[in-house]
N, C-alpha and C positions, 0 to 999 in steps of 0.2 A: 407477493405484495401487489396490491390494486391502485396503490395509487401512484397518477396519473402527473401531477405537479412538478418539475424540476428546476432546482436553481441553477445558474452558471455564473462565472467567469470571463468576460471577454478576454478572444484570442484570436489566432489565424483559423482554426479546426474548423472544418462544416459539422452541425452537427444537428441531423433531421430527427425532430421531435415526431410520434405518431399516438395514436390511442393504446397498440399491443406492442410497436417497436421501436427501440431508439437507434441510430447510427451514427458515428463519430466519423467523418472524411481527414486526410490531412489537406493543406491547400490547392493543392498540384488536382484535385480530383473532381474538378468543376461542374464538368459535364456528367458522373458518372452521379454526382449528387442531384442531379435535375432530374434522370431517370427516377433514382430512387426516392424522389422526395411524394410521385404519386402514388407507387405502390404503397408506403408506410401511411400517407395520409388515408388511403382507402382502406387502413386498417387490416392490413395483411403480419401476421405474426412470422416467428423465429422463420419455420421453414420457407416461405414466400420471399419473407425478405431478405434470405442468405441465398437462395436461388437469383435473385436479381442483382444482387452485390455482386456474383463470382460470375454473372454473365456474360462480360466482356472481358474475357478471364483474370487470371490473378498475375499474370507474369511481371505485369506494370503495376499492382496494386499490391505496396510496400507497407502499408499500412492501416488498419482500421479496427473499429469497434464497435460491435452489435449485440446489442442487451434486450430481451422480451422478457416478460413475468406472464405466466398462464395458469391464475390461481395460487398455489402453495410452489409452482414450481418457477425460478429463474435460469434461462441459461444465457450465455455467455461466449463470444466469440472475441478473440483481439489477436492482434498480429504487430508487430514494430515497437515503435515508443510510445507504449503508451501503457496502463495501468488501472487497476480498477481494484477499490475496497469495498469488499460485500461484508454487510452484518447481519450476523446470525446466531441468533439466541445472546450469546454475552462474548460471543469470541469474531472475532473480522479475518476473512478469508481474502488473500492479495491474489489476482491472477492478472500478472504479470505479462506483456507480448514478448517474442522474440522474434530475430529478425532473421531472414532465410523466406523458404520456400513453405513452413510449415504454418500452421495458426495454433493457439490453445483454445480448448475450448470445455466450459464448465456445466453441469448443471448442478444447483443448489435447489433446497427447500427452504423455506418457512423467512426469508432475507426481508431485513425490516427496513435498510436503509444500501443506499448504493453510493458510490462515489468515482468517478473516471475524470482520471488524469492525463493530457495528451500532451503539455507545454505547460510550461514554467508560467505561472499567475502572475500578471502586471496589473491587472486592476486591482482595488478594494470594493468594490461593488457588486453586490449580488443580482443578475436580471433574475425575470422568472417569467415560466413559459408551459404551456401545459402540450401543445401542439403547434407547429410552425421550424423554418428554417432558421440557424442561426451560426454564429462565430463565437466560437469557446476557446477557451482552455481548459478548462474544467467544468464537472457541471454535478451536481448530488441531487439522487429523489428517497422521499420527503426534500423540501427546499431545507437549504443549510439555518437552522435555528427553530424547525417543525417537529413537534413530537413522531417520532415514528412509530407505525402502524402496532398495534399487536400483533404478533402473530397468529395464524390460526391455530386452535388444536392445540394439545397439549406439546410441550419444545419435543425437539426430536433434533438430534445432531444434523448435521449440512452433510448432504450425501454428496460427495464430489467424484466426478467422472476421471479416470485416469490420463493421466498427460504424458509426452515423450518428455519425462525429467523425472530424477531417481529421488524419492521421496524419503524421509531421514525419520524414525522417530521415535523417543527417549519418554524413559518412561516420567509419566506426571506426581510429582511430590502432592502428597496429602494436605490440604487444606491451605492451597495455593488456588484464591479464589481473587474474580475483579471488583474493587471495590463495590455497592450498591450503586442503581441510579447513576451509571457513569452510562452515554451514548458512546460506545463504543469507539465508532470512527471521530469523538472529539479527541481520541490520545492521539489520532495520526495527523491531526490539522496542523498547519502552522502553529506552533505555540513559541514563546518565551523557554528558554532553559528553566528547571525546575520538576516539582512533585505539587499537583493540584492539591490544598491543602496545609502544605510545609511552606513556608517562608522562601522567597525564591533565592536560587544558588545565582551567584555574580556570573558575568557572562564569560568574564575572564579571570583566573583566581592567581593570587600573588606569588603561588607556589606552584608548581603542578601536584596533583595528589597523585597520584600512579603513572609507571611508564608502562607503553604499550610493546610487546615484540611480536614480530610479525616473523612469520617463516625465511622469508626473504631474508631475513637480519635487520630490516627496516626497525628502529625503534621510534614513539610520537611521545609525547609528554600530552599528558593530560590535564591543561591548566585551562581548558575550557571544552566544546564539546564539537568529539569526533567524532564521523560520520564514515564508515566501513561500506563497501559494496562493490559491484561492478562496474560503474559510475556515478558516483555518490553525487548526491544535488545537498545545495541548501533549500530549505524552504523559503526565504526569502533572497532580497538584495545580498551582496555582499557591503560589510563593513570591516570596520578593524579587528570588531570581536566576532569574527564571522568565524566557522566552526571550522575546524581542517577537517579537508576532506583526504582517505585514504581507499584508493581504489586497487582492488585484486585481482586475481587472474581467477575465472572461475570458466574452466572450458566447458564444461557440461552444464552450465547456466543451472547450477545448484543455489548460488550466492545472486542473492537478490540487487537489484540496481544501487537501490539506498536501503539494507539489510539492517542495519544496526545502528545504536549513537551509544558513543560512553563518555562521559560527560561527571563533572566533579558533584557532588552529593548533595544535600542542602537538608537543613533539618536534622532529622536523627541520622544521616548520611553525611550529615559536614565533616571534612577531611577526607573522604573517600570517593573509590568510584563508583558508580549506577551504570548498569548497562540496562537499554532498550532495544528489543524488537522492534521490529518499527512495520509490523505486519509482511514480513518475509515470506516468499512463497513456500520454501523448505526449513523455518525456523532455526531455533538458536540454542544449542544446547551449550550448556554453564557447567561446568565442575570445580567444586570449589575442596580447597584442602580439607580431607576427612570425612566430605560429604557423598553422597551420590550423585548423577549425573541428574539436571533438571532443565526442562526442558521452556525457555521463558514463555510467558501469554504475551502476544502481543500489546505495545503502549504501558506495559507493568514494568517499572525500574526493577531492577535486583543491584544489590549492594554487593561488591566486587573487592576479594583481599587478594592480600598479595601472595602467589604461586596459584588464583583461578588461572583456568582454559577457559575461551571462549570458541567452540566450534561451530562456524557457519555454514560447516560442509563443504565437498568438493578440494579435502585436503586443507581448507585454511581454518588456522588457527590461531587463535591472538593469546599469548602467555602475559599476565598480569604481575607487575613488578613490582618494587618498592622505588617513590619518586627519587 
């Protein structure tokens, strides 16, 4: 992708805008962001500006994220808490940081839209900024509400470089496609519970529709919407109808931060549950009674009876009950 434009979020996050490079600092990183802010502005790409990040080495630098686009190709470096949603052709690719001594790091083709997540969003206000210093929490190019680019060339899958994390994958059921004209990374924003479309589902329902068991023997009632992961976040404030969060043991960091939501149906779904991907780095296989194993699209609900598996990998599995 070419283009240059991104929106953000104000936050604590430094994060240096450039013509070929962007970098995300956390606040602790002052001074290492004044260095970097002349190399990116002079337009130095991926390799320049990841030689200059790791200069003063990494022992102290717990955290960051550095994105270049060079034509059809992007790649991708993040380390800590922080996150990033790449779209590409009709499917979004989550690359995720972890925290240790290591980094992940991606490269992608033909990516139409980007999104990096560092801290939890307390504004409602979008800046926009094409070059220049700034304080994020999050930031997306094309800016959030811009058509994104075509891509070049005819689609061609997302080539992605291998990562130290053990990759899952199940085979795809037959004409399990994403709606048309959906911007892919709108199923991962902030939204309202519900199905874009269907009549929205109540935030909190008077019954629960399904129980949840968890390996643990943990069981969650599902009378509004749960949020499965390593450290599950809400997207927004919390309120009263704020969603439970249930957080798992995932030692090989298989199981994504905020992996999953299952959450009560609405529409041709009322009475039951829907589970979402929620753009996981090692996805979400579903087997339902009778069926085959299927493996979800990310931001696509599936509609959950009682005696589904839900496996998120790394051992955990959520078994679907009768409320």
């Amino acid at each position: 992708m070419t283009e240059l434009a991104w929106s953000f979020r104000p936050g604590s996050w430094y994060a240096v805008f450039g013509p070929r490079a962007t970098v995300l600092l956390p606040p602790g990183e002052r001074a290492r962001v004044a260095a970097l802010w002349e190399v990116v502005e002079d337009g130095a790409g991926f390799d320049e500006t990841l030689d200059a990040l790791v200069s003063a080495g990494l022992r102290d630098l717990a955290a960051f994220v550095l994105v270049s686009s060079d034509g059809a190709a992007t790649r991708v470096v993040i380390r800590g808490p922080a996150r990033m949603h790449l779209a590409v052709d009709d499917d979004v690719v989550l690359v995720e940081g972890v925290d240790g001594a290591t980094w992940v790091e991606r490269t992608l083709r033909d990516v139409t839209r980007i999104r990096i997540e560092v801290e939890e969003e307390v504004g409602t206000v979008d800046g926009l900024v094409e070059a220049g210093l700034v304080r994020v929490a999050s930031a997306e190019c094309p800016p959030a509400g811009a058509e994104p680019e075509p891509a070049p060339g005819p689609p061609r899958n997302a080539e992605v470089e291998p990562e130290p994390v053990t990759q899952r994958v199940a085979a795809q059921p037959d004409g399990d496609t994403r709606p048309p004209d959906v911007d892919p990374l709108e199923l991962l924003r902030p939204r309202e519970p519900g199905i874009p479309g269907q009549p929205p589902a109540p935030p909190v329902t008077a019954q629960p529709v399904a129980r949840l068991v968890f390996g643990d023997g943990e069981t969650v009632a599902v009378d509004r919407a749960v949020l499965v992961g390593r450290a599950p976040q809400p997207a927004r404030a919390s309120t009263d109808d704020a969603p439970r969060l249930v957080t798992v043991a995932s030692p090989h960091h298989e199981v994504s931060s905020t992996h999953l939501e299952i959450r009560p149906g609405s529409g041709a779904d009322h009475g039951t549950a829907v589970v979402t991907d929620l753009g996981s780095t090692n996805g979400t296989v579903v087997v339902q009674p009778g069926l085959p194993p299927e493996e979800l699209r990310p931001g696509v609900a599936v509609q959950l009876v009682p005696g589904s598996l839900v496996d998120l990998g790394d051992g955990v599995n959520i078994q679907v009950v009768s409320p």
